[in-house]
VODOLUM-593275 format. One line per field, with one value per residue: residue number from 1; x, y, z of N, C-alpha, C, O in turn. Coordinates in Angstrom, 1 decimal. Example, Ala and Ser with C-alpha at 12.3 -4.5 7.8 and 13.67 -1.06 7.14 Angstrom:
// residues 2
seq: (1, 2)
n_u: (13.2, 12.8)
n_v: (-5.7, -2.2)
n_w: (7.8, 7.1)
ca_u: (12.3, 13.7)
ca_v: (-4.5, -1.1)
ca_w: (7.8, 7.1)
c_u: (13.2, 12.9)
c_v: (-3.3, 0.0)
c_w: (7.8, 7.9)
o_u: (14.2, 13.4)
o_v: (-3.3, 1.1)
o_w: (8.5, 8.0)
This chain:
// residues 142
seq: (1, 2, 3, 4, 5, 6, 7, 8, 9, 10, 11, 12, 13, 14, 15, 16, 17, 18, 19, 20, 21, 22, 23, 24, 25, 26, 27, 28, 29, 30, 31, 32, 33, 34, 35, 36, 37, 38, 39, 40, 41, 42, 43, 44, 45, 46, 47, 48, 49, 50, 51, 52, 53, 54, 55, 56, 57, 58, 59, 60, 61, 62, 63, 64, 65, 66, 67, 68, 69, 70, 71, 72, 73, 74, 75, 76, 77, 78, 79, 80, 81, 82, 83, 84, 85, 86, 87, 88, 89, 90, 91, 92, 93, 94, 95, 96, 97, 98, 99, 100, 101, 102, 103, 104, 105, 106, 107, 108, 109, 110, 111, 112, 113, 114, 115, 116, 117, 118, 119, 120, 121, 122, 123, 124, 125, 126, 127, 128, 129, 130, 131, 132, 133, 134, 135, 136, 137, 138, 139, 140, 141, 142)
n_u: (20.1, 20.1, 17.2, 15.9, 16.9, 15.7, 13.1, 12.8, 13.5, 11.6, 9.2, 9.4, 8.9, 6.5, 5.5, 5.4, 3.9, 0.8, 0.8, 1.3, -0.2, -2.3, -2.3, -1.9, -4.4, -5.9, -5.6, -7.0, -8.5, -10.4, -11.1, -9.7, -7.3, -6.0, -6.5, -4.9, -2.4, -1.9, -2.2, 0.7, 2.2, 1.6, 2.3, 5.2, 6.1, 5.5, 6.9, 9.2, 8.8, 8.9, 12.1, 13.4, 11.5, 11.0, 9.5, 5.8, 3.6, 1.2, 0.0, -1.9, -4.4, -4.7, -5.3, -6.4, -9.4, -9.4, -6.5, -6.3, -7.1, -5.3, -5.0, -7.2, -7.5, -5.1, -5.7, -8.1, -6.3, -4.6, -6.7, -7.9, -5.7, -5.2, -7.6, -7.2, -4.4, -4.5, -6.1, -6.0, -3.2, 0.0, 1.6, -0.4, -2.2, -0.8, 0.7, -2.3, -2.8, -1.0, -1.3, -3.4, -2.6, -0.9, -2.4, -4.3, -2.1, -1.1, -3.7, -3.5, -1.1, -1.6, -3.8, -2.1, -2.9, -2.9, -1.0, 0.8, 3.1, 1.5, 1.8, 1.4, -0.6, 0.1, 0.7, 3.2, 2.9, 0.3, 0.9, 2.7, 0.9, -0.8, 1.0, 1.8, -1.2, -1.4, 0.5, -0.5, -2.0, -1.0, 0.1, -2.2, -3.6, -6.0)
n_v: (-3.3, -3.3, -4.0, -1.9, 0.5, -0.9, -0.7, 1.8, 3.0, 1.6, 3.0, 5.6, 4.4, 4.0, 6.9, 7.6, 6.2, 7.5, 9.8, 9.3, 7.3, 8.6, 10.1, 8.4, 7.8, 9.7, 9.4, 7.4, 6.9, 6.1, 3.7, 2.0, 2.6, 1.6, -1.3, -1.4, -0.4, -2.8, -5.1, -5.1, -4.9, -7.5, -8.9, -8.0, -8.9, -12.1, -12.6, -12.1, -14.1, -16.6, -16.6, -16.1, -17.5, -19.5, -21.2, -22.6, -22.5, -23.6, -24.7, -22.8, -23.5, -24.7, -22.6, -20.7, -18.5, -15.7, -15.3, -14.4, -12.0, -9.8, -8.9, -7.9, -5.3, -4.4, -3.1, -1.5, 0.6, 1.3, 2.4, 4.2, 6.1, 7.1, 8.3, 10.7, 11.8, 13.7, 15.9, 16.7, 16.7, 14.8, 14.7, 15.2, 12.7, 11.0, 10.9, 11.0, 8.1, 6.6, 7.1, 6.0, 3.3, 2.9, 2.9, 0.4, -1.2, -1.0, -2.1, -4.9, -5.3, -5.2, -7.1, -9.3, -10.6, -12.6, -14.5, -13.1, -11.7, -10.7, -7.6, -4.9, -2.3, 0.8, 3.9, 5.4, 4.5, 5.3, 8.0, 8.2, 7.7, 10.1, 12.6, 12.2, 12.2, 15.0, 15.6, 15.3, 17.3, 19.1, 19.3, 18.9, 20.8, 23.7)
n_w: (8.2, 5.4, 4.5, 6.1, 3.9, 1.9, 2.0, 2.7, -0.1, -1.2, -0.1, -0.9, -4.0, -4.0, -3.6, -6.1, -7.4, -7.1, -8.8, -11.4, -12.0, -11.8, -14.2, -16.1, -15.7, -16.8, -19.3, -20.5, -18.5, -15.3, -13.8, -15.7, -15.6, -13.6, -14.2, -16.6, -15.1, -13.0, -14.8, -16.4, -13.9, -13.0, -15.7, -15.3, -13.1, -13.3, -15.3, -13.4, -12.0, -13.4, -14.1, -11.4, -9.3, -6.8, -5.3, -5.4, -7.4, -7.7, -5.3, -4.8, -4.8, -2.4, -0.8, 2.3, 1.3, 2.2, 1.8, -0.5, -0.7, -0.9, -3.6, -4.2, -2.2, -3.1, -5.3, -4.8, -2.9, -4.8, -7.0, -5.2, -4.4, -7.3, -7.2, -5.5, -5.5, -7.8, -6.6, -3.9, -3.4, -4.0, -1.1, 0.7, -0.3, 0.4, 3.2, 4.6, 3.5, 4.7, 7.7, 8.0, 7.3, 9.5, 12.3, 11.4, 11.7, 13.7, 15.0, 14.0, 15.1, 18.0, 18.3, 17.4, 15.1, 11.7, 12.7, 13.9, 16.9, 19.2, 20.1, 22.4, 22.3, 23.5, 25.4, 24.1, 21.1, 20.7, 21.0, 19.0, 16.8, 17.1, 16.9, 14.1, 13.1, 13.5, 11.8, 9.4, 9.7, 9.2, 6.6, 5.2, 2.4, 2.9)
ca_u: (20.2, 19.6, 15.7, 15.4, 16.9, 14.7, 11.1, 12.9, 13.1, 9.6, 8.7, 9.9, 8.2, 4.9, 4.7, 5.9, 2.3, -0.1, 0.7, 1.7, -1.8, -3.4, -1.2, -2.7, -6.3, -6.3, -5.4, -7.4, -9.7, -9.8, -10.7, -8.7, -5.8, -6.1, -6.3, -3.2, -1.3, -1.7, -1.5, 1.8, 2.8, 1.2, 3.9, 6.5, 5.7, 5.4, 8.7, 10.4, 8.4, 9.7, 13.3, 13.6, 11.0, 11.3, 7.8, 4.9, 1.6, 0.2, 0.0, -2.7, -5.8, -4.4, -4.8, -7.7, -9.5, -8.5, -5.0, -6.3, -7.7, -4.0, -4.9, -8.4, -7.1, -4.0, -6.5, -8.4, -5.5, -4.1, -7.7, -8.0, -4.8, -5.2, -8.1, -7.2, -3.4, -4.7, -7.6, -5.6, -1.7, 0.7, 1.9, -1.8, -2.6, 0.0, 0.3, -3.1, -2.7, 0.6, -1.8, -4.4, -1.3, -0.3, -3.9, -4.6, -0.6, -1.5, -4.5, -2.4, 0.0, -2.3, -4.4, -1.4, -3.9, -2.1, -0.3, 1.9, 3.3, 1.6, 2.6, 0.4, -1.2, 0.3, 0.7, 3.8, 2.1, -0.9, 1.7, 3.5, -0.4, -1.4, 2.3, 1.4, -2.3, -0.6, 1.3, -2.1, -3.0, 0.4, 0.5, -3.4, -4.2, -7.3)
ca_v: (-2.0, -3.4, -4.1, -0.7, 0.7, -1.3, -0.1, 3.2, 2.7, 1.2, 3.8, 6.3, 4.3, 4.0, 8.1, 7.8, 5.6, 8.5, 10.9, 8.1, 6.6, 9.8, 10.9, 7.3, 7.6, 10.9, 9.5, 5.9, 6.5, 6.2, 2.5, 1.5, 3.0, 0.7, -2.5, -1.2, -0.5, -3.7, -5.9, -4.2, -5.7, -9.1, -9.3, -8.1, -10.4, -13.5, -12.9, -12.8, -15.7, -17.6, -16.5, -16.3, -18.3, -20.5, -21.8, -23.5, -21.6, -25.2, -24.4, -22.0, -24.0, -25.1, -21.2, -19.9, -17.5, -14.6, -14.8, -13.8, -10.4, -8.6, -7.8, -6.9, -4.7, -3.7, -2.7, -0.2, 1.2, 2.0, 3.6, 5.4, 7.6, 7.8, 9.6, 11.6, 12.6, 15.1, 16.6, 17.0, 16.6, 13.5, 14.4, 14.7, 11.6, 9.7, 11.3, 10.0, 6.8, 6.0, 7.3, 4.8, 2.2, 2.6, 2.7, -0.9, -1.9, -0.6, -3.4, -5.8, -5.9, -5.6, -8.4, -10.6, -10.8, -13.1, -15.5, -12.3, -11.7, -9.5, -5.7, -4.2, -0.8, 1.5, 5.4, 5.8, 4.4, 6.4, 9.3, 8.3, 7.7, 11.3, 13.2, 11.9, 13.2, 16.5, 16.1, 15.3, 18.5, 20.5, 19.3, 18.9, 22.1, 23.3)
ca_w: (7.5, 4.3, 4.6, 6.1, 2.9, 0.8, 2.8, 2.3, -1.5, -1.5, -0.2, -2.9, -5.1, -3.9, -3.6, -7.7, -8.0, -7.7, -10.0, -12.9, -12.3, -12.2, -15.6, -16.9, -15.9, -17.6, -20.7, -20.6, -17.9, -13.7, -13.3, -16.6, -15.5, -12.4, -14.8, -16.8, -13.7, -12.4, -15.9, -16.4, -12.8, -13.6, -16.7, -14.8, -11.9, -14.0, -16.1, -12.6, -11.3, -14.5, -13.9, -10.0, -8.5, -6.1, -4.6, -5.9, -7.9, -7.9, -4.4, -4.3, -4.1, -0.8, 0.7, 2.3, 0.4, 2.7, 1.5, -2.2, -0.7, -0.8, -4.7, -4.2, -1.0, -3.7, -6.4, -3.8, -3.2, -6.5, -7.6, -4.2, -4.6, -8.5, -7.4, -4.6, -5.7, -8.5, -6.2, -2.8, -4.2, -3.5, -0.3, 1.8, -0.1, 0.7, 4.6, 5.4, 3.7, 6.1, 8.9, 7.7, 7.4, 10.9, 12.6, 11.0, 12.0, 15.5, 15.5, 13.8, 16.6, 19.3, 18.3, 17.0, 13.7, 11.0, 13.2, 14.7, 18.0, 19.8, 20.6, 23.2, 22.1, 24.9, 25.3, 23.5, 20.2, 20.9, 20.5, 18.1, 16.1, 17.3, 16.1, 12.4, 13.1, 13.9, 10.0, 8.6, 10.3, 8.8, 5.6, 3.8, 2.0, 3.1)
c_u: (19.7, 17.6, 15.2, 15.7, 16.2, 13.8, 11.6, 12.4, 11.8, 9.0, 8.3, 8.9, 7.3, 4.8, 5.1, 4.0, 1.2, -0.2, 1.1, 0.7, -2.4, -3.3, -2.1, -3.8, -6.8, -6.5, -6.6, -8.4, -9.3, -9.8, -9.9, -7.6, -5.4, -5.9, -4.6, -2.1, -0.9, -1.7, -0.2, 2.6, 2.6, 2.1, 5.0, 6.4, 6.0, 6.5, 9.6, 10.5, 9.7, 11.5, 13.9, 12.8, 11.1, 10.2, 6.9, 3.8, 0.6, -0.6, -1.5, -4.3, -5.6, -4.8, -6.0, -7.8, -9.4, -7.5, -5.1, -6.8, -6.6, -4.6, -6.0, -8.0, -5.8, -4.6, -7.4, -7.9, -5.2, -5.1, -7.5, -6.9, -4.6, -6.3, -8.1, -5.9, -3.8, -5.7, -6.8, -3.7, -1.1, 1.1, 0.8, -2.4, -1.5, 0.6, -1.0, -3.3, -1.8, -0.6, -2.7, -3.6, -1.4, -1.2, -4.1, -3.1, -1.0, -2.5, -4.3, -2.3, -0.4, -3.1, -3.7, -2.4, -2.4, -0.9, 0.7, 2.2, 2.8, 2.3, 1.7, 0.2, -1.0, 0.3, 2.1, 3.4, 1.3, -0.5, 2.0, 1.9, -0.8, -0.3, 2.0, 0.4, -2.5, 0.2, 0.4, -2.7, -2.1, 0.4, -0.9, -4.2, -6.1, -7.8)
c_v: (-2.2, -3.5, -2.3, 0.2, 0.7, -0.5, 1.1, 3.7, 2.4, 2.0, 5.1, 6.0, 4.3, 5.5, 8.2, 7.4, 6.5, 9.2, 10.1, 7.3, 7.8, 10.2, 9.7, 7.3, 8.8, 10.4, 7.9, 5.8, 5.9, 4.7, 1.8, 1.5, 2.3, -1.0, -2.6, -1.6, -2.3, -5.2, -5.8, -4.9, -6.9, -9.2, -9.4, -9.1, -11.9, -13.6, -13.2, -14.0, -16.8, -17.5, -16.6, -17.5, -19.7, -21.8, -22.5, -22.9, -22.9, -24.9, -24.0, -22.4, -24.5, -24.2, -21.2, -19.0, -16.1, -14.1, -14.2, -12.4, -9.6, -8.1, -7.3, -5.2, -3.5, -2.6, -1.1, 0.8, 2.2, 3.2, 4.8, 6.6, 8.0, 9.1, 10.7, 12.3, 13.8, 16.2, 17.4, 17.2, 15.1, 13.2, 14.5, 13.5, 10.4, 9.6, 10.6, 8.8, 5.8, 6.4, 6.4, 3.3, 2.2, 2.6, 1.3, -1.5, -1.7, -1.8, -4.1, -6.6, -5.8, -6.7, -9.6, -11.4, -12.0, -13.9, -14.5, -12.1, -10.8, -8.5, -4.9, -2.5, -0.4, 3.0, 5.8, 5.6, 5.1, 8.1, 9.4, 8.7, 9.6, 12.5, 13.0, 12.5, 14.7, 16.7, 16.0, 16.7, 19.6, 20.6, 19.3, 20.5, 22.4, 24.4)
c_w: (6.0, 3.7, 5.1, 4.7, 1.8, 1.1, 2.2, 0.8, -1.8, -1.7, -1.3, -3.8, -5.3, -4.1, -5.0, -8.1, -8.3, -8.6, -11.7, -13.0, -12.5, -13.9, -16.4, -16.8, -16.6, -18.9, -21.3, -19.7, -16.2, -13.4, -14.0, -16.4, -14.1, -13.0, -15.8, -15.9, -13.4, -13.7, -16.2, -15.6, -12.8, -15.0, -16.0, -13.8, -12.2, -14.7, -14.2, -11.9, -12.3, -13.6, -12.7, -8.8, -7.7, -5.2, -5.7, -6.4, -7.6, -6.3, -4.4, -4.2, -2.9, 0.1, 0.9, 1.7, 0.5, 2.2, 0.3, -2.2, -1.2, -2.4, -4.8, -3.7, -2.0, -4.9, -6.0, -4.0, -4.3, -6.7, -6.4, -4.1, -5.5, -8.0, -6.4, -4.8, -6.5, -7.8, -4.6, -2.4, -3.1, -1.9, 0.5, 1.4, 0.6, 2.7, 5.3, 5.1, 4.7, 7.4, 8.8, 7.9, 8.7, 11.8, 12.4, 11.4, 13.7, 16.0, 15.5, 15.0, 17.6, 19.6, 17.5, 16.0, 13.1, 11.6, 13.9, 16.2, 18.4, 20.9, 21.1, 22.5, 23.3, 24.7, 24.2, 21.7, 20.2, 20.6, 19.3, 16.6, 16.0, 16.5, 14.9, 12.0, 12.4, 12.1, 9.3, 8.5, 8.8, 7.0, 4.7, 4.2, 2.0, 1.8)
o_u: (19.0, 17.1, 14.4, 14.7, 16.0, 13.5, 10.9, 11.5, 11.1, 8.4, 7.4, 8.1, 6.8, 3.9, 5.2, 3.2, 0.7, -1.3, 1.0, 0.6, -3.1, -4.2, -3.0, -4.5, -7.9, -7.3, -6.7, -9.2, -8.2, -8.8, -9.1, -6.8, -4.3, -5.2, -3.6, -1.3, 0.2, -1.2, 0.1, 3.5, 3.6, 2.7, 5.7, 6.7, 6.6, 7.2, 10.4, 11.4, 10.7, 11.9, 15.1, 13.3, 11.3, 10.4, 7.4, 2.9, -0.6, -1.9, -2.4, -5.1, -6.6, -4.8, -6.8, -6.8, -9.3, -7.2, -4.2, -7.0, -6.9, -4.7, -6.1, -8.2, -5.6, -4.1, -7.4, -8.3, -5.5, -4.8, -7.1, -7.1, -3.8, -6.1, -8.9, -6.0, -3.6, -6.1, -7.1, -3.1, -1.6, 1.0, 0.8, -3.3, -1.6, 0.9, -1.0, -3.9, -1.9, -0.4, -2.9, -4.0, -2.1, -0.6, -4.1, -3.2, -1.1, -2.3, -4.3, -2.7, 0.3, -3.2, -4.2, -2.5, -1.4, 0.1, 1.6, 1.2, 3.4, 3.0, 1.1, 1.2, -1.6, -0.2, 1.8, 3.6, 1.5, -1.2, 1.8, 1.9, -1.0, -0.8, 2.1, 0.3, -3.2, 0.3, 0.5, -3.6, -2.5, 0.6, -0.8, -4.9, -6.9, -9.0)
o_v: (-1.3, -3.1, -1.7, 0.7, 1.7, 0.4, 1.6, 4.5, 2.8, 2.3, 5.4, 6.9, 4.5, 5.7, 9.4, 8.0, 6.5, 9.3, 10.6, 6.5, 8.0, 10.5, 10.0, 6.9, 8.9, 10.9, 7.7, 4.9, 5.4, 4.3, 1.0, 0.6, 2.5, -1.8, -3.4, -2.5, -2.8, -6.2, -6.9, -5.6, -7.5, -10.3, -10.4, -10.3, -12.7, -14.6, -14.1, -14.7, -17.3, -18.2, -17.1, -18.0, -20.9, -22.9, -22.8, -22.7, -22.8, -25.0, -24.8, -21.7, -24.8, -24.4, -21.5, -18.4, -15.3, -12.9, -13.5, -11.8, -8.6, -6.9, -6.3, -4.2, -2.3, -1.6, 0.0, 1.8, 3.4, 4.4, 5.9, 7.7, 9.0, 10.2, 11.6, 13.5, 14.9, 17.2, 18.6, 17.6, 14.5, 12.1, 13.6, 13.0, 9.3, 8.5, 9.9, 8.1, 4.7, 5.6, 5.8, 2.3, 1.3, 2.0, 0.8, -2.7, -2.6, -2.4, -4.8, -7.6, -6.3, -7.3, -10.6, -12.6, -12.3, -14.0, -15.1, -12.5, -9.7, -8.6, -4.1, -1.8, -0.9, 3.3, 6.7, 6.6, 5.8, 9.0, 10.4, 9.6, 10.1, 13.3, 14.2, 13.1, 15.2, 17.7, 16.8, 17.2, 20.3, 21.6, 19.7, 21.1, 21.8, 24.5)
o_w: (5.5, 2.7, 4.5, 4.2, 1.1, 0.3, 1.3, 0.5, -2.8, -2.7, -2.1, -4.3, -6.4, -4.9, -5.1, -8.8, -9.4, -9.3, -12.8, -13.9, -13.6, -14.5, -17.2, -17.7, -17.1, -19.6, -22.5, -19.7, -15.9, -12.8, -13.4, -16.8, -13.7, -12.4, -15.8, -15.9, -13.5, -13.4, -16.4, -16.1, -12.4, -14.8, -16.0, -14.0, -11.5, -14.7, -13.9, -11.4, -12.0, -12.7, -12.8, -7.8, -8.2, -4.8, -6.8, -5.5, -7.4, -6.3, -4.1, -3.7, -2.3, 1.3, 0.1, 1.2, -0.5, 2.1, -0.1, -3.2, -1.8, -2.5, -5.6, -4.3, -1.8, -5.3, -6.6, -4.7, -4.5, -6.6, -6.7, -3.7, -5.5, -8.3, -6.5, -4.3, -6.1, -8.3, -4.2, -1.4, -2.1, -1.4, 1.4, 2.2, 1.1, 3.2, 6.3, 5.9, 5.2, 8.2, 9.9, 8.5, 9.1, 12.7, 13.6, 11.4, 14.5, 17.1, 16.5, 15.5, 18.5, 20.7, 17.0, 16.1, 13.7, 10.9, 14.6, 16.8, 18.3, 22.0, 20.4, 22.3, 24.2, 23.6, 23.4, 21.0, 19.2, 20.3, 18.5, 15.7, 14.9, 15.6, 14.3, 10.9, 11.6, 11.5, 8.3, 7.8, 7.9, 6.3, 3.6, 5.0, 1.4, 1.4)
C-alpha cells in the first residue's frame, strides 16, 4: 500500500510540472525553462546522493549507453508538456501523455523488453487501453 501511495503522490506531482514549466518558460524561455527545471533537480539529486546514497557513480562507464537515454527521454518530456499545458490545459496534456504511458507499458510487458516478465497483450488490456481512449475523447477541449 505504501508504493501505491507514493505512484499516487508522484503522480500529483508530475501534473504540478506543466503549468510551473510553462509559468518558467514564459519568463526565461521554452527550452531554457527545460535546462532550469532539470539543473534545479541535478542539485537536488546530488545533495541527496551525497547524504543518502548508497551505490556507485564510478559505476557508470560499465552501463550500456541505452541506460543514459532516461534523461534524454526525461528532457522530451519536460519540454513536450511545457508546451502543450498552456495551449490545450493540464488535464488533456497530461491524459494523453498516461495514454501514451500505457501504450508503450502495454509493449513493455508484452515483449518482456528490459529484462521483464512477460504479460501477454490480451482483450481485457485492449479495453482497458480503449476506456482511457474514450477519456481522451471526454476530456480534450475541442
Amino acid at each position: 500500500m505504501y508504493y501505491i501511495a507514493l505512484v499516487v503522490f508522484a503522480g500529483c506531482v508530475v501534473a504540478l510540472q506543466p503549468p510551473i514549466n510553462a509559468a518558467l518558460g514564459r519568463t526565461v524561455g521554452l527550452l531554457e525553462s527545460g535546462l532550469v527545471s532539470f539543473a534545479v533537480g541535478t542539485i537536488f539529486l546530488a545533495a541527496a546522493v551525497l547524504l543518502l546514497g548508497r551505490g556507485s557513480l564510478l559505476r557508470v562507464v560499465e552501463i550500456p549507453a541505452w541506460q543514459l537515454s532516461g534523461g534524454v527521454l526525461g528532457a522530451f518530456m519536460v519540454v513536450a508538456t511545457t508546451m502543450a499545458a498552456p495551449r490545450i490545459g493540464v488535464l488533456s496534456t497530461l491524459v494523453a501523455m498516461i495514454f501514451g504511458n500505457l501504450v508503450m507499458a502495454a509493449i513493455i510487458d508484452h515483449k518482456g523488453w528490459f529484462g521483464l516478465n512477460v504479460i501477454v497483450f490480451d482483450w481485457r488490456r485492449l479495453l482497458g487501453l480503449a476506456l482511457v481512449l474514450a477519456g481522451i475523447a471526454l476530456v480534450v477541449r475541442r
